[in-house]
N, C-alpha and C positions, 0 to 999 in steps of 0.2 A: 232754161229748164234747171229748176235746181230742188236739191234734197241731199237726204244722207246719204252715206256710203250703203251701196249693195240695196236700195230702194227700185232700180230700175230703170236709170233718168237715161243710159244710153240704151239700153235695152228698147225704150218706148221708138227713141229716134231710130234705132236702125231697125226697126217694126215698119214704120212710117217709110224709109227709103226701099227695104226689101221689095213691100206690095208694090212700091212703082217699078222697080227692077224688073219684079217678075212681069209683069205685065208687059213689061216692053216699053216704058215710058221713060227711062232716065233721062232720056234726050235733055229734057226743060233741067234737069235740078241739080245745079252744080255744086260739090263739096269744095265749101270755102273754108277761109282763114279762120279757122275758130268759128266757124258755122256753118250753116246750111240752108242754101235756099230752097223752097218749095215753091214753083208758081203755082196758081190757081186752079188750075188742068189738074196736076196733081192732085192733090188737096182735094178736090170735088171727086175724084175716082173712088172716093174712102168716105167722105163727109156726107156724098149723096144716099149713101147707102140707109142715112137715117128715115124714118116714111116722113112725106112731105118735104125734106131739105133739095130736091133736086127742083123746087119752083121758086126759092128764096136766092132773089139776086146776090151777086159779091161784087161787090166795087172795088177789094182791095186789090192789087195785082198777085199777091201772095207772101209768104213770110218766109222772114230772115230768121231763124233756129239760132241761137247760141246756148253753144253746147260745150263751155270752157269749166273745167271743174273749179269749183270754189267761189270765190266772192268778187272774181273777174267782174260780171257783166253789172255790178254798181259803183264801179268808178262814175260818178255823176258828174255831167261836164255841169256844172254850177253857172261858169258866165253866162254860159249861152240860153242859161234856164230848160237843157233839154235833159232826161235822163235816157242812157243808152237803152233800156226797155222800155216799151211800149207795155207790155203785157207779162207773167209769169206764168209759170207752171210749174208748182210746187209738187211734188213725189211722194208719196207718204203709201209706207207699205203697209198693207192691212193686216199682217199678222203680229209689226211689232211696235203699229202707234207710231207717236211721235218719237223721235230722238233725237239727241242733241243738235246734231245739225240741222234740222227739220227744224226746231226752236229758234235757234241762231236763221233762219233763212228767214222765218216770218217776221222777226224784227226788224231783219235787217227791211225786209218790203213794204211793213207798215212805216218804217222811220223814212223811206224812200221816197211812200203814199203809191205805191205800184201794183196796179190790179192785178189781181191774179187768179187762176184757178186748181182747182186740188184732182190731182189721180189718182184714187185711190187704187195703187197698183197692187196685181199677188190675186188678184182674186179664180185665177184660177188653183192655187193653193185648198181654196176651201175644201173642204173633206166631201166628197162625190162630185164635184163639178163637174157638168158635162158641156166640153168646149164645141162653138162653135167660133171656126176661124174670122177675126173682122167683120165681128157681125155689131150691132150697134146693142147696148148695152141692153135697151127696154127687151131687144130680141130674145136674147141670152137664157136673162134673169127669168124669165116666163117657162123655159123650160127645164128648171131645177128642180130637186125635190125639194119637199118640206122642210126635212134636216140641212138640208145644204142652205135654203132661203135662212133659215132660223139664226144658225152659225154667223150667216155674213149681215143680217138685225141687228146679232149682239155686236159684234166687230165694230160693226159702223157706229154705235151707241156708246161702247167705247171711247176709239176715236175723236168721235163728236164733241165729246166732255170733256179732251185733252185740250180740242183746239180752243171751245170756250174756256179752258183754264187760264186759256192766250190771251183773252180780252177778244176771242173774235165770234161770230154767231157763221154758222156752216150746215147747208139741207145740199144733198143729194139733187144733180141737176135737175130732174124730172119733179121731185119735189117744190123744188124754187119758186116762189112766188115773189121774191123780191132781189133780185140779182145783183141792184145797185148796191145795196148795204148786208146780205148776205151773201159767202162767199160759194160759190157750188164746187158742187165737191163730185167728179168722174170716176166711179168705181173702172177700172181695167185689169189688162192681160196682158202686157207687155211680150210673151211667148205666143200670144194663141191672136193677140191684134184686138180682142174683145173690148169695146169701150172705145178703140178708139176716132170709129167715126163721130161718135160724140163729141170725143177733144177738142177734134180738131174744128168740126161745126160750132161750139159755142166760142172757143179763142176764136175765129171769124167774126159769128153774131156780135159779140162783146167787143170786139176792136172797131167794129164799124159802128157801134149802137154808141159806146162810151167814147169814143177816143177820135172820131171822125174827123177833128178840126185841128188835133194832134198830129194829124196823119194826113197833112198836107204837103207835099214837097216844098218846102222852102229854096230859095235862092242862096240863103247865106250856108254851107256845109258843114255841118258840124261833126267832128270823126273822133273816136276813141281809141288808144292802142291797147292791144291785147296783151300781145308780149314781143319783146325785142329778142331777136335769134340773129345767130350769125350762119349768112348761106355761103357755101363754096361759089366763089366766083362773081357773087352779090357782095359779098361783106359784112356789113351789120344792118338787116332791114327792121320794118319795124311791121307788125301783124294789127292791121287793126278794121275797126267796124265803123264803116262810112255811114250815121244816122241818119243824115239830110243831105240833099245840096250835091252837087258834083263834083268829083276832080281828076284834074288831067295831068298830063304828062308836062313835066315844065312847071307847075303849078309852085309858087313859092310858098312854106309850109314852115311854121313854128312852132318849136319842140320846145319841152319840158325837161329840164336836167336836173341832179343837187348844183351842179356849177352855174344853174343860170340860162336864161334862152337860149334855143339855136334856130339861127334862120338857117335854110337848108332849100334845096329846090330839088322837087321829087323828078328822080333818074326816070325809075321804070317801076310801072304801075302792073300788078302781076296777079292771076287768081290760079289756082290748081287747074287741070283741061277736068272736063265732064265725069262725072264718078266713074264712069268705066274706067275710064284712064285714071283714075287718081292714084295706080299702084305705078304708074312711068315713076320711078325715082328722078327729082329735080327738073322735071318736066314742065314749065308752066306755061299758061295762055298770055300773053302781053295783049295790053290795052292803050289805047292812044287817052282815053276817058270811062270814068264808071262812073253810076248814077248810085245814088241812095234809093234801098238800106243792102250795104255790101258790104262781106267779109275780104279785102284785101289785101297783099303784099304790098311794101312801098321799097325801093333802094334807092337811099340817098346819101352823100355824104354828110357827117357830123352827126349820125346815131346811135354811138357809142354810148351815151350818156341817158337816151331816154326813157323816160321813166315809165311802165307799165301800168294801167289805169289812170293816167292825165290823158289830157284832150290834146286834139293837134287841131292846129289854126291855119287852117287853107286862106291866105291875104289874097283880096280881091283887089281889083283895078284902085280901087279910093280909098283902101286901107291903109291907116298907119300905123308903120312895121312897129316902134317904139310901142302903141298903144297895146299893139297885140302880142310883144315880147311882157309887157307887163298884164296883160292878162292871162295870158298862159302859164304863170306862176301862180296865180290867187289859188288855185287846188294846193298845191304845196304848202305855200304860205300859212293856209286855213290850218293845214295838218301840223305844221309845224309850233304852232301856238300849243300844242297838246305838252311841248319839251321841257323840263323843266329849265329855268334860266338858273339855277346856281351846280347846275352838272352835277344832281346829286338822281341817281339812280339807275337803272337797270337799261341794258342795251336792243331794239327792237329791230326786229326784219323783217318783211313778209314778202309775197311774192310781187304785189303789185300793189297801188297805191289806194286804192278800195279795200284790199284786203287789212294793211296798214292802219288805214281809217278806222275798220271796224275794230282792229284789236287795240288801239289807242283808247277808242271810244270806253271799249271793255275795262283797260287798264286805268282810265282815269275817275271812271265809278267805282273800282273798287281800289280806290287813293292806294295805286300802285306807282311809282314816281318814275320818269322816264327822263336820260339822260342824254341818248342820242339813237337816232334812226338811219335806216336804210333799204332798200329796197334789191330784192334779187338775192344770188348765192350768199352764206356766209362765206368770208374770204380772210384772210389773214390780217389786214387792214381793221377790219372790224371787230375781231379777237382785242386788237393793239386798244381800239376804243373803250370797249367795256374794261379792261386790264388798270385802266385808271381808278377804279372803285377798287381794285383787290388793295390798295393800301388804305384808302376811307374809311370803306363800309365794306369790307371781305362780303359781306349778306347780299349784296346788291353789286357785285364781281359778275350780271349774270346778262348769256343773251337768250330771249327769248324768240325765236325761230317758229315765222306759222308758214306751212305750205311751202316752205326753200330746203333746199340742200344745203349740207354742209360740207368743205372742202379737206379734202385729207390733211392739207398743211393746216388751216384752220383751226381741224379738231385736238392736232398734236401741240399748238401754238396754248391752245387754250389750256391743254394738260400741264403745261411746263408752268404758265404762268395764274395760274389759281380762278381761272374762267368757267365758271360750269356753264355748259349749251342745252339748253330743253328745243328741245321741237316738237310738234303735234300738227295737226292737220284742221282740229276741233279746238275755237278759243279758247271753250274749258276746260278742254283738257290742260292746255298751256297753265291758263288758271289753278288748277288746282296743282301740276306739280308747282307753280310757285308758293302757293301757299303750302302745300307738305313743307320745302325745302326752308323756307321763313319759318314754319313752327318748329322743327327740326334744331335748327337754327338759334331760337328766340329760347328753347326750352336746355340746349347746349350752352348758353349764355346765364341762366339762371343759375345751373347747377354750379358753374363756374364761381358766380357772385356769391351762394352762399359759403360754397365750400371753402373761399377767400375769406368771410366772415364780412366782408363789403357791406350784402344784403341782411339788415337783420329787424326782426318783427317787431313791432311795438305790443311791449309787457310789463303789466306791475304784480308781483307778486306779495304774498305775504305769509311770511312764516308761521307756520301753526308752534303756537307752544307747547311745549314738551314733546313734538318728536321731531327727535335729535338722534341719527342714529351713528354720526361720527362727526365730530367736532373739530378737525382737524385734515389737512388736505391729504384724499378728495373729502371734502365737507359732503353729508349727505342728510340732507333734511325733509321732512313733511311741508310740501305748501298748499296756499291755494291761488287759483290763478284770477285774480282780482276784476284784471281787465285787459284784452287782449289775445298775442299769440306768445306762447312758451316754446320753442324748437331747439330740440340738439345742436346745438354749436352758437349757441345765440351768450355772447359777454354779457355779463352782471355787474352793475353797477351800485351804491348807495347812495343818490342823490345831497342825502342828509350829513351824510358823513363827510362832507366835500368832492363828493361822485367817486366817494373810492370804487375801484378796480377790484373786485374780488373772485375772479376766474369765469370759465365757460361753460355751459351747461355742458356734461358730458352724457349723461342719459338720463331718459324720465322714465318712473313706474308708476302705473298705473292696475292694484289687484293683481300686483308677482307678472304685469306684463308690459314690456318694455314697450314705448311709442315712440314716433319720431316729433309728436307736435303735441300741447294742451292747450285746449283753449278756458277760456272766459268761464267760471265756473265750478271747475276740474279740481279736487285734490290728490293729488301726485306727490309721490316722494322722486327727489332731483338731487342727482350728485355732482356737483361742482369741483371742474377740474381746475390746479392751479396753472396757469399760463408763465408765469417769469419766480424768480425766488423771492420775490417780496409777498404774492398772492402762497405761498408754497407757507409761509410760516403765518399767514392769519389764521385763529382762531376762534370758533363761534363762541360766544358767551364772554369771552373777553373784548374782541373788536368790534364787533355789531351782535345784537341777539334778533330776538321775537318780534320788538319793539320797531325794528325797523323795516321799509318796503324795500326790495330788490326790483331796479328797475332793468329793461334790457339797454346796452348802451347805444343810443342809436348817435349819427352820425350825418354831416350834410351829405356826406358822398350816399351815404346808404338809405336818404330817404328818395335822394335823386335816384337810387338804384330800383327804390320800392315803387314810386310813381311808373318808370320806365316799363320793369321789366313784370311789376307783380300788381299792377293797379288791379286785376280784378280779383286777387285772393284775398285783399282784404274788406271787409262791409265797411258801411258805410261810419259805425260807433267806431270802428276800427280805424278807419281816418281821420277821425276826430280827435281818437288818441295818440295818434302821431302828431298832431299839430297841437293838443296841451304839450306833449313829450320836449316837441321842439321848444315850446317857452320856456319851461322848465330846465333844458339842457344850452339853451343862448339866452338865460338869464342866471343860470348857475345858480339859482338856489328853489327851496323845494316850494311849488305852490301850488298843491294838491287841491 
């Protein structure tokens, strides 16, 4: 189940468990590791409720829920060719559209190719809605008024246009003529249960209609972890989602580290006791063996190291161990190609290795450069890593934090030693404080350049004859600006005269008002300050007059400055003049 923040995605699940609590049903549906199972008893209490769904068989035994916030449940075991979902169910609240993470979800499920369907949750929000409790959506809607039906038309019409903006087509389940290539979309109630027997009926229909061959119990196990926790008395276990396949106690099992495999052999195989009991603190049920599709506990030794979203390799009777310590890496490996190889860039964390995935993914479209990864808390270790860029690139000193905590020492480590830490929850949010902080950055660096005189514009000038309004420093003349950019603080030169040096723009008038820049065009009176005592005793009409062009002094350093830092302030004739400039200024003589 996944969506934005405050759309309703746990609200929906503990809709779906309450009706069977009340009912007296928990018996069957155990709160797992990072999920929830429903059997099909369940499920049918709610789904039959739609007219005619109580004479359409179910062949599936019931479903596994994962219900882990964030971009857990797409760690994709890759080798094994399985992805840990089967199916989605994407959240989208009807009052405020799509949003960011709603966007971010649907990428990430089309890049996945992972079917899915839409809740449109909130709808008892609409203005007069009259609830009825877990009734099935067609029931509902039949009984609203006119304004109420209108209100939730326009919403969906809305909506609708957002998600085509996604590149996806989307009708309303009852509407749905084509299910395979459009995606349906379950208006609900998360509060009131409205909608949901629909849900939960078509995630059935559609896993068994689409996915049937998919959703065969295989022999070979394929298991995902969730998250690695440390239990009093356990140690360090690992939480994860058994897809396929069996495993039992004793079973030999290959983990995923940054140091490298570990073979390991599962202690004790553990799930929470029945939701009643799930408030027993450290209470669990022990299992000699669990079948697929289960949520988990494992304690074993050597899980200190594993990594969160990789796969674990239950080795079977004719397996070999070597083949499967080297395939238990290929997830890492994959991701680790994203790094740069000359350790030039910014530091990354996320909670798990799917999550990681995605924000690499993110970073390497928008030629964000990455210099080293990690997984789980920030920690003081990981400050020390990024800390190597504060003497490079100070700009890129930076970690980038999605969905982790940061550690008191950590954040003190980083104050001391010139580390800034962003964290957010939403990649683009990460994204855009990066970018704020680089333009911040990039526009702190310019002002720097010119105000050093480093950065300066390419300019020809030409003196208007006769006005002269002091001849003597500051020299202050009528020009006009031929070709080019003219700015405050920009040195003048005389190509002609053997590049004499004759001081630095000190201000431009333009109609008695002062400007910081002229361009191409422009006539401007410009007063010329002298820079050393040789500029201090030129004279106009004696040293150079009318007859000659004033060019600005440009410089290798300063065009290397202008590419870097100013490529898009000047047009295109504009860097054409810099590159005659340059001939003219590394041929040393004038060839206008």
């Amino acid at each position: 189940v996944l969506g934005h923040v405050d759309t309703g995605k746990t609200k929906l699940l503990d809709r779906i468990r309450k009706t069977n609590v009340q009912e007296g049903e928990a018996g069957g549906i155990t709160q797992q590791i990072g999920a929830t199972f429903f059997p099909m008893e369940n499920i049918r209490t709610l789904s039959d409720k739609v007219p005619g769904a109580e004479k359409e068989e179910h062949r599936i035994p019931g479903m596994l829920v994962i219900d882990t916030p964030g971009h857990e449940s797409f760690s994709n075991l890759r080798s094994r060719g399985a992805s840990l979902c089967d199916i989605c169910v994407l959240v989208i609240d009807l009052m405020h559209g799509l949003e960011p993470q709603t966007i971010e979800s649907m990428h990430l499920l089309k890049r996945r190719k992972c079917p899915f369907i839409v809740a449109l949750n909130k709808v008892d929000r609409l203005y007069g809605w009259e609830s009825t409790p877990d009734a099935p959506f067609s029931e509902t809607f039949k009984n609203q008024k006119r304004d109420t039906v209108s209100e939730f038309e326009a919403r969906w019409a809305d909506v609708k246009t957002q998600i085509a903006e996604q590149g996806l087509n989307a009708e309303l389940h009852f509407r749905n003529k084509d299910p395979r290539k459009v995606v349906s979309v379950v208006p609900t109630s998360a509060l009131t249960g409205e909608g949901v027997p629909d849900l939960l009926l078509l995630a059935v229909r559609l896993t068994q209609k689409l996915l049937s061959s998919r959703l065969q119990l295989s022999s070979v196990p394929a298991a995902s972890i969730l998250e690695v926790k440390v239990v009093e008395g356990l140690g360090t276990t690992i939480d994860l989602v058994l897809t396929d396949g069996i495993i039992k106690e004793g079973d030999t099992i290959v983990v995923c580290t940054f140091n490298g495999p570990v073979v390991t052999v599962v202690r004790t195989l553990l799930t929470p006791h029945p939701m009643k009991e799930i408030r027993v603190k450290g209470e669990y049920v022990h299992h000699k063996a669990i079948r697929a599709a289960m949520g988990v506990k494992i304690a074993a030794q050597g899980l200190e190291g594993a990594i969160a979203g990789t796969q674990v390799l239950i080795a079977g009777k004719e397996d070999n161990i070597e083949e499967l310590k080297l395939s238990v890496m290929e997830d890492l490996e994959e991701v680790m190609k994203d790094i740069s190889k000359e350790s030039r860039g910014v530091h990354v964390q996320a909670s798990t290795l799917g999550a990681l995935e995605a924000l690499l993914d993110f970073l390497r479209n928008s030629t964000i450069p990455v210099a080293s990864i990690n997984i789980g808390p920030v920690h003081k270790r990981d400050v020390i890593k990024a800390s190597v860029m504060a003497e490079k690139e100070p700009d890129l000193a930076l970690i980038l934090a999605f969905d982790v905590k940061i550690s008191t020492d950590a954040a003190e480590l980083a104050k001391s030693s010139g580390v800034t830490i962003f964290t957010a929850d939403i990649i683009y949010h990460l994204f855009d404080k990066f970018t704020k902080h680089m333009a911040l950055s990039k526009e702190r660096q310019r002002k720097v350049l010119l105000e050093t005189g480093v950065a300066v514009f390419p300019a020809v000038i030409k003196i208007i004859k006769g006005d002269v309004f002091n001849k003597k420093s500051p020299i202050i003349i009528g020009c006009e600006i031929e070709h080019g950019i003219l700015r405050v603080g920009t040195p003048l030169c005389i190509p002609a005269l053997k590049f004499m040096e004759i001081g630095k723009v000190g201000s431009i008038e333009h109609n008695h008002k002062e400007l910081k820049e002229a361009r191409k065009g422009m006539s401007v009176a410009v007063k010329i300050d002298a820079v050393n005592d040789q500029q201090a005793h030129l004279l106009f009409g004696r040293h150079f007059d009318h007859t000659h062009r004033l060019y600005s002094s440009l410089t290798r350093d300063g065009i290397t400055a202008l590419k870097t830092h100013f490529k898009d302030d000047l047009s295109t004739d504009e860097w054409r003049l810099v590159q005659k400039m340059k001939q003219i200024f590394s041929n040393g003589v004038q060839q206008w």
